[in-house]
C-alpha positions as CSV (number, residue, x, y, z in Angstrom):
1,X,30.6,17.8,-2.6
2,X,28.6,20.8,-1.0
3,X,25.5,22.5,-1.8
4,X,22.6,24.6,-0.9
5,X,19.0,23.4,-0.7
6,X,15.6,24.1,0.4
7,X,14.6,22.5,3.6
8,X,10.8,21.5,2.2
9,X,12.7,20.0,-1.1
10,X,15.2,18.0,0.8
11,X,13.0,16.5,3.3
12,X,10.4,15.9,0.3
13,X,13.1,13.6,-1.0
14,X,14.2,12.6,2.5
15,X,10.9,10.9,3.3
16,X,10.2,8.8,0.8
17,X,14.4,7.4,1.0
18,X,13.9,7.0,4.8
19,X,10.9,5.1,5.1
20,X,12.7,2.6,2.0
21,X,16.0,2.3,3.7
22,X,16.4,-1.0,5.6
23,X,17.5,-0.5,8.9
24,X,17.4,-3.9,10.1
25,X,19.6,-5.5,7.3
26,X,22.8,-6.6,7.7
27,X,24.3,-4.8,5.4
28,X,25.1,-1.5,6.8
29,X,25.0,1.0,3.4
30,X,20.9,0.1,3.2
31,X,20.3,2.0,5.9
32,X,22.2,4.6,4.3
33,X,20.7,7.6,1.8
34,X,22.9,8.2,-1.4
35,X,23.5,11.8,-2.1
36,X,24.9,12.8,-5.3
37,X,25.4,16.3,-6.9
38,X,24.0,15.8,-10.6
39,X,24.9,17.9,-12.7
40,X,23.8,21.7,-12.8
41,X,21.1,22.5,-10.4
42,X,20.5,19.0,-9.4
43,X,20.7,16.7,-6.6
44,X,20.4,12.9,-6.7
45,X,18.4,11.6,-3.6
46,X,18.5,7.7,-3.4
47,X,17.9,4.8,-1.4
48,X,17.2,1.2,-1.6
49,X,16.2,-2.2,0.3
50,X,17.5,-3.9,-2.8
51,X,13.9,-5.1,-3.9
52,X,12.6,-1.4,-3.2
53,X,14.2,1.7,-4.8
54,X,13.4,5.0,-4.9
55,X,14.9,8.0,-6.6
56,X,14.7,12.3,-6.5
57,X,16.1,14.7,-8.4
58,X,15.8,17.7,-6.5
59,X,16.5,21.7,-7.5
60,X,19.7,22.0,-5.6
61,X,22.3,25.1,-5.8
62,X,25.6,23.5,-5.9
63,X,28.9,24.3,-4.6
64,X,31.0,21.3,-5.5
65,X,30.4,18.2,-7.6
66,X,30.6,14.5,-5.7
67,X,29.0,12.3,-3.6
68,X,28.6,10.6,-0.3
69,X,25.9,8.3,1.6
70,X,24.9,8.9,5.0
71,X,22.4,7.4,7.8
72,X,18.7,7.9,6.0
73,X,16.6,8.1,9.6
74,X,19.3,10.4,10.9
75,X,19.2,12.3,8.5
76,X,15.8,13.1,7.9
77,X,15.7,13.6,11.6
78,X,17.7,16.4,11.4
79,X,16.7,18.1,8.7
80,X,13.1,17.9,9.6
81,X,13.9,20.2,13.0
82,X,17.0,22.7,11.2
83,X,15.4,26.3,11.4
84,X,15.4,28.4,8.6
85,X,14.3,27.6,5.0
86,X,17.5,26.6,3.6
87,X,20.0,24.0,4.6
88,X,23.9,23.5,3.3
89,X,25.8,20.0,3.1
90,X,29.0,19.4,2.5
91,X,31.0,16.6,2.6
92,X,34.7,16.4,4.5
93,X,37.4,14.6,5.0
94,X,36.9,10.7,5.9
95,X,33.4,11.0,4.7
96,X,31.8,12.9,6.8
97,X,29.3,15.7,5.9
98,X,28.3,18.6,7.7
99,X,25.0,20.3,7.6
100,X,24.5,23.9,8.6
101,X,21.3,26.2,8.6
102,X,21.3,29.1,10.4
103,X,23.2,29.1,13.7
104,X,23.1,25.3,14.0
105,X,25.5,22.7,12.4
106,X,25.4,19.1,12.4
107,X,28.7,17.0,11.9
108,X,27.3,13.6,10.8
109,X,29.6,10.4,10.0
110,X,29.0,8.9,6.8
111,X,30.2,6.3,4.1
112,X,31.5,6.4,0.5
113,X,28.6,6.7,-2.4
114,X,30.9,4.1,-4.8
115,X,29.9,1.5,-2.3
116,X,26.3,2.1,-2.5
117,X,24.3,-0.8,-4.6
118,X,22.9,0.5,-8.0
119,X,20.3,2.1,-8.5
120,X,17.9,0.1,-11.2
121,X,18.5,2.8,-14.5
122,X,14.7,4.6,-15.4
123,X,15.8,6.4,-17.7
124,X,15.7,3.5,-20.3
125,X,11.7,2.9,-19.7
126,X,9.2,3.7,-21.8
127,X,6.6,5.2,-19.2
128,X,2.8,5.6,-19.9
129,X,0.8,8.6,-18.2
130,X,-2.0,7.2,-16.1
131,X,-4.6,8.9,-13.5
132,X,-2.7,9.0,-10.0
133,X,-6.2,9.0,-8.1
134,X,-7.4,5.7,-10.2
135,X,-4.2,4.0,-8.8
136,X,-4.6,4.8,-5.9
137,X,-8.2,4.2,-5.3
138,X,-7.2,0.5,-6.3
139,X,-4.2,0.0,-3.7
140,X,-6.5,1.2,-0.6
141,X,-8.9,-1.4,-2.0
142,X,-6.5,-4.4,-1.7
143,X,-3.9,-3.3,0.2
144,X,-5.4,-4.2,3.9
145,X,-6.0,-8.1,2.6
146,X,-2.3,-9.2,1.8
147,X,-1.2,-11.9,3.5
148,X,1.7,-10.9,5.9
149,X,2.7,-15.1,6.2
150,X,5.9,-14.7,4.9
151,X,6.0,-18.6,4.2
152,X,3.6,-18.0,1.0
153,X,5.4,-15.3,-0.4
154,X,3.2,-15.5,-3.2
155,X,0.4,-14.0,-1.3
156,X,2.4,-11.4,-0.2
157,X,1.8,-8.8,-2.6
158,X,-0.9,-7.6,-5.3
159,X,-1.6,-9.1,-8.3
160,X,-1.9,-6.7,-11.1
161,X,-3.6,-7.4,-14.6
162,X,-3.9,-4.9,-17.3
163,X,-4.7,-5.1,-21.1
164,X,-3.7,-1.2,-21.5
165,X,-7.7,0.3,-20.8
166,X,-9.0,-1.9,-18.0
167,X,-6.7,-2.8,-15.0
168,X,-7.4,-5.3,-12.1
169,X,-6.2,-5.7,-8.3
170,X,-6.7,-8.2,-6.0
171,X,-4.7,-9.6,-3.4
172,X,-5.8,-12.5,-0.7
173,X,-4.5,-13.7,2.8
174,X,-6.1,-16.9,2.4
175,X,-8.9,-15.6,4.8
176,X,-10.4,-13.3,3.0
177,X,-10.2,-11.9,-1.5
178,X,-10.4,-8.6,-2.0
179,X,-10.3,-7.9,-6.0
180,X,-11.3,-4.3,-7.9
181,X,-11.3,-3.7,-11.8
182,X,-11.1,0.2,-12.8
183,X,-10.7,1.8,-16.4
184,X,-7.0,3.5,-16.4
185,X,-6.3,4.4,-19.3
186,X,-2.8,4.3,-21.1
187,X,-1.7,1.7,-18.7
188,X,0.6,-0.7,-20.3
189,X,-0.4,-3.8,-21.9
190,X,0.2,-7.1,-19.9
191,X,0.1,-10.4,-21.5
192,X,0.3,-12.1,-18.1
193,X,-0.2,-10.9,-15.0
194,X,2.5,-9.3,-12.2
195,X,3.0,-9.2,-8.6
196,X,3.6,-6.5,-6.3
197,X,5.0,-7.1,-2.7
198,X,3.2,-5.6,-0.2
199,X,6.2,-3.0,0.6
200,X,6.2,-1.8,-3.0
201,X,2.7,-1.4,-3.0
202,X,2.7,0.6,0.4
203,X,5.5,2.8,-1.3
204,X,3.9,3.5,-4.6
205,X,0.9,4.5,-2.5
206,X,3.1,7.3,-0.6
207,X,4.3,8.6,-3.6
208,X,1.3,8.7,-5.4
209,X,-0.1,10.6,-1.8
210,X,2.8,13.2,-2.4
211,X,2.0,14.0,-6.2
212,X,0.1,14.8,-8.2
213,X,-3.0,14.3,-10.6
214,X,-0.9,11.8,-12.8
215,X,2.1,9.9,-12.6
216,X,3.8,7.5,-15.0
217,X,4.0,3.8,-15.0
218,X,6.1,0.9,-16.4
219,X,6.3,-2.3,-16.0
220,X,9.5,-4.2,-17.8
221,X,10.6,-6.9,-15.9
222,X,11.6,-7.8,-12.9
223,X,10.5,-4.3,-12.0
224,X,7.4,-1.9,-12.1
225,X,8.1,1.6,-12.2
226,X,6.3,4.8,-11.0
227,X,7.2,8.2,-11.6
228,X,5.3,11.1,-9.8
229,X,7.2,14.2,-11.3
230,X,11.4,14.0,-10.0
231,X,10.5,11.1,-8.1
232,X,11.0,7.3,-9.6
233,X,9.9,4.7,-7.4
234,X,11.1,0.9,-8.7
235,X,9.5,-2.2,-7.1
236,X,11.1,-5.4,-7.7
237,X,8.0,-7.8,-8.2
238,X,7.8,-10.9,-7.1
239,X,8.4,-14.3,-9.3
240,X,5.7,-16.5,-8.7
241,X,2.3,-17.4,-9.5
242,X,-0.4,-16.1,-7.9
243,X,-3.4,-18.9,-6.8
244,X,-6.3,-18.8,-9.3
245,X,-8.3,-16.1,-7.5
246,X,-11.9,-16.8,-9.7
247,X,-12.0,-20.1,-8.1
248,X,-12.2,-18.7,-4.9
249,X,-15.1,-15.8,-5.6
250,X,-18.8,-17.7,-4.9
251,X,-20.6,-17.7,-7.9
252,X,-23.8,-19.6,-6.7
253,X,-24.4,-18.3,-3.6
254,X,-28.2,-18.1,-3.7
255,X,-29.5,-16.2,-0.6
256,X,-28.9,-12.2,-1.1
257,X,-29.0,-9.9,2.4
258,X,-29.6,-6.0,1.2
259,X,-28.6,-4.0,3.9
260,X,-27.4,-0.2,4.9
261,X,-23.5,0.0,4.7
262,X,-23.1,2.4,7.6
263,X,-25.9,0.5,10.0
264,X,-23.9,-2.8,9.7
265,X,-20.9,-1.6,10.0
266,X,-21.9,0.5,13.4
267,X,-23.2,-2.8,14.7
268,X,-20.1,-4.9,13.3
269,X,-18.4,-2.5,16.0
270,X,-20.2,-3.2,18.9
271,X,-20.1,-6.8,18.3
272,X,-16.7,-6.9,17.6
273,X,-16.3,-5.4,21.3
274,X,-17.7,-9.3,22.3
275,X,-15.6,-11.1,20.0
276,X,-11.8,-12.7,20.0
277,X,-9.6,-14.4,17.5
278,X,-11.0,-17.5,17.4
279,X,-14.9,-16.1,18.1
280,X,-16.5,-14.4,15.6
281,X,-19.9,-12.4,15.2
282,X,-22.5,-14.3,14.3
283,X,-25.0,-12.6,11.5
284,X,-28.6,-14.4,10.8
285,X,-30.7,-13.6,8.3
286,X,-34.3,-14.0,8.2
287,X,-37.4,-12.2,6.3
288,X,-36.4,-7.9,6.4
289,X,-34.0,-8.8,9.1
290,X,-30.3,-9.2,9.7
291,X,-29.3,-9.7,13.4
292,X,-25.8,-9.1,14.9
293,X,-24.7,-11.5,18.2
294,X,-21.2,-11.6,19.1
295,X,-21.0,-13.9,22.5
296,X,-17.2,-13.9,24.7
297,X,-17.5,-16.4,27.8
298,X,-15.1,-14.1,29.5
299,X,-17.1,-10.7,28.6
300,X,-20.9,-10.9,28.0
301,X,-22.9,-11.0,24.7
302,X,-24.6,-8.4,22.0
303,X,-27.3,-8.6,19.9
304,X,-28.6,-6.0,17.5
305,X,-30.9,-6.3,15.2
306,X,-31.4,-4.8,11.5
307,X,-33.8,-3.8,8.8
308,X,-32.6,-5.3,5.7
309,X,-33.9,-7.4,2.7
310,X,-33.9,-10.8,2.7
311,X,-36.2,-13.3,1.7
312,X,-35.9,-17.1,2.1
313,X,-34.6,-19.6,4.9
314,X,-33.1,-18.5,8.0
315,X,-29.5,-18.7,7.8
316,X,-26.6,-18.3,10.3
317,X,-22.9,-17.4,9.3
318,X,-19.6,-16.2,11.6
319,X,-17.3,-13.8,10.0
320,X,-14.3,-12.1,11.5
321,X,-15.6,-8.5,12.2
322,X,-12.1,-7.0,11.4
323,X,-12.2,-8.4,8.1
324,X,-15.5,-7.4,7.3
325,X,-14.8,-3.7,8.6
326,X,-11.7,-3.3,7.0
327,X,-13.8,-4.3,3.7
328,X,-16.7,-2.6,3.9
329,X,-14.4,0.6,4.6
330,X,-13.1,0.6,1.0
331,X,-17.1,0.8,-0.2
332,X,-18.5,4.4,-0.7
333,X,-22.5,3.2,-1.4
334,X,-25.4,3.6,1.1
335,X,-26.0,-0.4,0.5
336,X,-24.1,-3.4,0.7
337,X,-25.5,-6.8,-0.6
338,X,-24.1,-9.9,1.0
339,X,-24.7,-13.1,-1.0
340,X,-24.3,-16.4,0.9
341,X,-25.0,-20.2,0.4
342,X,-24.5,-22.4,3.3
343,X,-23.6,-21.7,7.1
344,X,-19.5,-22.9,6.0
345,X,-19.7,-21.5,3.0
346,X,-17.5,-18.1,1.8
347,X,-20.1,-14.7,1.6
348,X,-19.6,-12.4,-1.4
349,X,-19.5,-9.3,0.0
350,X,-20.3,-6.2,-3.1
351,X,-21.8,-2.9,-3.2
352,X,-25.0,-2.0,-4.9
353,X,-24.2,0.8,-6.9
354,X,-22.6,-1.8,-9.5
355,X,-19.0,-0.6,-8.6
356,X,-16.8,-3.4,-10.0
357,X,-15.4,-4.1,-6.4
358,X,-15.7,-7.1,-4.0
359,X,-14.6,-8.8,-1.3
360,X,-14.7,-12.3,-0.1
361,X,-15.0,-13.8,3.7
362,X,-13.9,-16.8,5.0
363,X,-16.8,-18.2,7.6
364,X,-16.1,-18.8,11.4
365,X,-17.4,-21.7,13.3
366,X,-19.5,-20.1,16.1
């Protein structure tokens, strides 16, 4: 195998295979990147955690047909600090490769491509165009609330619903919902929900980063597919069922706090600066006012006080301020309405603009 490629092609390929490869396993080729001349002009960039996959097929000039599989953090190393725009690999005797650009050469030990693990086969899915930017908007919205307790795997991912027009997100650490419904048209058609692990999700979101306007999706299981150009990404999704998330969003939560988005969330900082794990910030509402108190024995205390709208009976609440921030970061509108019940009671965190996004809070005991 040898051939000649551009530097900003290969490593376009290359990051994407090295952030999928599995280092830590303990089996040695998933750490590995597959290379593989395919066909005129071609070349077959691949790599896999066996529940992750991702594949390139990159504009290659090529010498010799064949294949070969070598280190993928290695190699992106490398190739991300070769001078010159064009690099040339070729694979020797004992499967080694070297890799040349300019005056500098590399001789880099790697391991046959028939031992690599396959690859799950694209070409036999029926993909449907859909607006990159809409799927995307929809992972940063529920990506920061999946739960990273390993024990509840099925928490550990997205849940994705979609009758082929309207699609739906949400994804919950137990602590806190997050859940956003966005019009994407030519989706495919689910009769039942999926779920995405959290890796796959992270994954799909870099290759959506590195493409373009639209991408292609497919979901036949156990995998969901996503296509950005020459790049197929394929997540294996995870088989169980995800906890009845409407039970979980407050739906008679009676008192409503209006306040400004970027004013809370300046104070949620400061307070946060008096809080711990297990001490919260305190918010308590009472008529046009919304105070922030965060108190740490070991520090000092805070208290700030807001305009907002609010009309009925004082009520005190504790939320984690991280999970609020990292909430309220995902909102774009000038207001946020909180809508709370009782002092241990979840809050319903929403924007005013009617965007079709929310986000649900677990109270503190303060």
């Amino acid at each position: 195998m040898e051939f000649r490629i551009q530097t900003s092609e290969f490593l376009r390929g290359l990051r994407l295979a090295q952030s999928i490869a599995d280092r830590k396993s303990t089996m040695p080729m998933l750490a590995n990147v597959l290379l593989r001349t395919d066909g005129d002009g071609r070349l077959l960039v691949a790599a896999t955690d066996l529940n992750v996959s991702v594949s390139a097929e990159l504009a290659s000039d090529n010498k010799a047909e064949g294949g070969l599989t070598l280190g993928a953090k290695a190699l992106f190393d490398i190739v991300s600090n070769m001078p010159g725009d064009d690099i040339v690999l070729k694979r020797t005797d004992n499967n080694w490769a070297e890799i040349a650009a300019g005056k500098v050469e590399y001789r880099l030990v790697g391991m046959p491509d028939r031992d690599f693990p396959k690859i799950p086969n694209h070409r036999e899915v029926a993909f449907s165009k859909v607006d990159a930017g809409v799927l995307r908007e929809m992972i940063d919205k529920t990506l920061f609330s999946i739960s990273t307790d390993e024990t509840r795997f099925h928490l550990n991912g997205v849940l994705f619903e979609c009758d082929g027009a309207r699609a739906l997100m949400v994804s919950t650490d137990g602590h806190r919902l997050s859940k956003v419904v966005r019009t994407l048209e030519g989706a495919p058609a689910l009769s039942a929900g999926v779920i995405i692990p959290k890796k796959g999700v992270t994954e799909i979101k870099r290759t959506l980063d590195a493409g373009a306007g639209s991408c292609e999706l497919a979901i036949e299981a156990p995998y969901i597919y996503v296509r950005c150009g020459d790049i197929t990404l394929a997540v294996k999704l995870i088989e169980a069922e995800f906890p009845p998330y409407g039970q979980v969003i407050p739906k008679d939560n009676n008192r409503q706090v209006l306040v400004n988005r970027q004013a809370l969330t300046s104070a949620l900082k400061r307070a946060q600066l008096m809080s711990s794990e297990t001490r919260g910030v305190k918010l308590t509402a009472r008529d046009g006012n919304l105070t922030i108190a965060g108190d740490n024995p070991d520090i000092g205390e805070v208290r700030e006080d807001l305009e907002a709208t609010y009309e009925g009976e004082e009520i005190s609440i504790g939320f984690n301020p991280k999970y609020v921030l990292e909430l309220m970061s995902q909102m774009d509108t000038d207001q946020v309405s909180i809508a709370l019940n009782g002092e241990l009671d979840p809050g319903l965190w929403t924007p005013v603009d009617g965007d079709e996004y929310l986000g649900v809070v677990m109270p503190m005991r303060i």
